[in-house]
C-alpha positions in Angstrom: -16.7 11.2 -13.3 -18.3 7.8 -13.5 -16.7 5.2 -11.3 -14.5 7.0 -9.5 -14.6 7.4 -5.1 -13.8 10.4 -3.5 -13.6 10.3 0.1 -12.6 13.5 2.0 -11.3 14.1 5.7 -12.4 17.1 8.0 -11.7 20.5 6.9 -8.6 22.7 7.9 -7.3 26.3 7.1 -4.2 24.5 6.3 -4.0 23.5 2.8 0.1 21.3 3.5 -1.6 19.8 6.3 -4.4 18.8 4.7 -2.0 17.5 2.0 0.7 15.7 4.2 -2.7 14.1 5.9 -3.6 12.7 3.5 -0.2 11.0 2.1 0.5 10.0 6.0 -3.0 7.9 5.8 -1.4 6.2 2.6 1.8 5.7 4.1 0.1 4.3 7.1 -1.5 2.0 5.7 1.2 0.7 3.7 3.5 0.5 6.2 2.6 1.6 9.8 3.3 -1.0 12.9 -0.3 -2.4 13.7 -1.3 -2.0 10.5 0.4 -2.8 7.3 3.6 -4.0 9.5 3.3 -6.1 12.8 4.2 -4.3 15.8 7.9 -5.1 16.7 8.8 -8.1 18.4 10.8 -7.7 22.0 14.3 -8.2 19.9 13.2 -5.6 17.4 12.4 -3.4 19.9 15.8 -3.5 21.7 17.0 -2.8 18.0 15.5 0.1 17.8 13.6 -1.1 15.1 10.2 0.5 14.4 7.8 -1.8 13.2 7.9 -5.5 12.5 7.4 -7.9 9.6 4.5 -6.9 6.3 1.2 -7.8 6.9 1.9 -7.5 3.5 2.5 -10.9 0.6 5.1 -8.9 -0.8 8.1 -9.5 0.9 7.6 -13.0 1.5 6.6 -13.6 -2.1 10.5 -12.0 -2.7 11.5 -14.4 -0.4 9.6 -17.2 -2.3 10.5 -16.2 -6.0 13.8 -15.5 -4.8 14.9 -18.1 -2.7 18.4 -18.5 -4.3 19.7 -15.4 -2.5 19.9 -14.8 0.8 17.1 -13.8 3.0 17.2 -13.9 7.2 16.4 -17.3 8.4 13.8 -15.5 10.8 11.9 -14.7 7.8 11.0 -17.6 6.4 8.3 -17.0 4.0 4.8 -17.7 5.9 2.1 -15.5 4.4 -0.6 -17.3 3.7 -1.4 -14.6 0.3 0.8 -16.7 -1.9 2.7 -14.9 -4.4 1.0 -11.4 -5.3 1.5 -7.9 -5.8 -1.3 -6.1 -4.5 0.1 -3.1 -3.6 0.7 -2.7 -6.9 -2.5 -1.3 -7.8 -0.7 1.8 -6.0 1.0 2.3 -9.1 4.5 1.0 -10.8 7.1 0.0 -10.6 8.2 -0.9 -7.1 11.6 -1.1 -5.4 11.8 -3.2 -2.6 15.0 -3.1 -0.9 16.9 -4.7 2.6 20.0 -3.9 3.7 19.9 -7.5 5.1 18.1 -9.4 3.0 19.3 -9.7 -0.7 16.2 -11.7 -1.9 13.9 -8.7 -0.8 15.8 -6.0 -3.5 13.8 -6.4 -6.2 12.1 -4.1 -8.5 8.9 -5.0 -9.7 7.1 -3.9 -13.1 4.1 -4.1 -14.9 3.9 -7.0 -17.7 2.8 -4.2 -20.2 5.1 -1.5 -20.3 7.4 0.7 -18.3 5.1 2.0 -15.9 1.6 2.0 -14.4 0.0 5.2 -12.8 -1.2 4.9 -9.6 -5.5 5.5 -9.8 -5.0 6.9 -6.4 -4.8 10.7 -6.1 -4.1 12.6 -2.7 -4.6 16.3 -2.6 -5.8 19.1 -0.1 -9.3 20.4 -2.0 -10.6 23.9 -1.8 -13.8 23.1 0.6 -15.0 27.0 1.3 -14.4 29.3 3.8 -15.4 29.5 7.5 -17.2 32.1 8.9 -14.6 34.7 9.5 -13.7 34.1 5.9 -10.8 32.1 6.2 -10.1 29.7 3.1 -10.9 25.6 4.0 -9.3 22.3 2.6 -10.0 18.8 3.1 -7.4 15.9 2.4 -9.1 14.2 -0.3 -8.4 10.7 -2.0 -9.7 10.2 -5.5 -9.7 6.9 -7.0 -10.1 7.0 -10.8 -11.5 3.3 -12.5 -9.2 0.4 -11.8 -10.9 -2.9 -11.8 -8.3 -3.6 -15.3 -5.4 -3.1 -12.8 -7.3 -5.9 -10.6 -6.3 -8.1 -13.6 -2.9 -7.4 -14.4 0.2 -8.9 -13.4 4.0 -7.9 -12.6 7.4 -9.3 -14.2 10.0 -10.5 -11.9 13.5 -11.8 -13.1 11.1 -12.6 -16.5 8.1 -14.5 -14.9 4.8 -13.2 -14.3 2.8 -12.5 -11.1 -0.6 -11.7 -10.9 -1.3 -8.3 -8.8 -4.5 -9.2 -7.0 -6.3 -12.6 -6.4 -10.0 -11.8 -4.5 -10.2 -15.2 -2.9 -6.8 -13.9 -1.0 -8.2 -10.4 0.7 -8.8 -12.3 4.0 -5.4 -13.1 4.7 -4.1 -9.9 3.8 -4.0 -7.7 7.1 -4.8 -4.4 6.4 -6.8 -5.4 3.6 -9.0 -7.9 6.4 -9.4 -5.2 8.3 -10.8 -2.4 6.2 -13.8 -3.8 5.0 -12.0 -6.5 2.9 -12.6 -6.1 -1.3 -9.4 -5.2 -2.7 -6.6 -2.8 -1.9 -8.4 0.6 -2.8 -11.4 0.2 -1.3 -9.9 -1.1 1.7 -7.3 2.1 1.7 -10.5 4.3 1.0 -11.8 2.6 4.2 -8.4 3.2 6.3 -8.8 6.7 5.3 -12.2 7.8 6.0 -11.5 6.3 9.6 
C-alpha cells in the first residue's frame, strides 16, 4: 500500500499480548508519566496521583480557549505549543474531561463532519511459526496516508483550531523526543523502541 508505515515489535506465541502491546505503546505515549505526562510533583505524589501535567498542548489550550470556567490556579496555561490539537490525528472526536477542572471538559471535533478515523491501526499479525510449530504474532502498527489530517482543524464552542502546526514539534515533549516530525511518526518512533 503506497504511503503507508508498518512497524512491527518482536514476535510472541501470544497473539492478546501481542495486541494489548501494542495499544499499551499508544497509551504510553499519550499519556504515560515521563513521557506524554510529567512525572508527579512531591504533592501529587502524596496524592496518590500517578502522573503529572501533559507534555501535551491540549489541556492548556482548554485552559486558553476556555478561560471563562474554572480551571486550577496551579495550572495556568504555560505550553509553549499554543493552541493545537495534535493528538488529534489519533482520530476524532475527543473528550477531555477533569473532575477538577471544568475548562478541561471539552469535546473536540473535526471541522468537517462527525468523525475522523484514526490512520493508526494496532493489531497482533500472523508472523509464522517457530520451530516446534508453534503459531507467532508481532504487535504491529500501520499507519495508512495522513498528511490531509496534518491540515485539518477541530471546532470548539464554534471556532476553529488547527490540528498540527510543524514549526511547533519542538516544544511538544513526546513529539521532541521521538525523532520530532509530527505525531505519527514520532508514535511510530516510540513504538519501535
Amino acid at each position: 500500500m503506497a504511503n503507508c508505515q508498518l512497524v512491527q515489535k518482536q514476535a510472541t506465541t501470544n497473539p492478546l499480548a501481542a495486541l494489548e502491546t501494542a495499544v499499551q505503546k499508544l497509551s504510553d505515549f499519550r499519556q504515560q508519566a515521563g513521557v506524554g505526562r510529567n512525572e508527579p510533583s512531591e504533592q501529587a505524589r502524596r496524592e496518590n496521583k500517578p502522573a503529572g501535567r501533559s507534555r501535551w498542548p491540549e489541556p492548556d489550550a482548554l485552559r486558553r480557549i476556555q478561560k471563562n470556567l474554572q480551571f486550577n490556579p496551579r495550572h495556568q496555561p504555560e505550553h509553549p505549543a499554543g493552541n493545537i490539537f495534535p493528538r488529534a490525528v489519533f482520530g476524532l472526536p475527543i473528550l477531555f474531561h477533569s473532575y477538577q477542572e471544568k475548562a478541561v471538559n471539552a469535546t473536540v471535533e473535526p471541522s468537517i463532519g462527525e468523525r475522523l478515523a484514526s490512520p493508526l491501526l494496532l493489531r497482533p499479525t500472523y508472523a509464522g511459526k517457530d520451530s516446534k510449530g508453534n503459531k507467532l504474532w508481532k504487535a504491529t502498527a500501520l499507519v495508512l496516508p495522513y498528511k490531509d489530517i496534518l491540515q485539518m482543524k477541530v471546532v470548539l464552542n464554534n471556532n476553529t483550531y488547527p490540528i498540527w502546526q510543524v514549526d511547533e514539534a519542538t516544544d511538544i515533549k513526546p513529539i521532541a523526543d521521538n525523532g520530532g516530525g509530527d505525531p505519527l511518526q514520532a508514535f511510530l518512533h516510540y513504538f519501535a523502541q
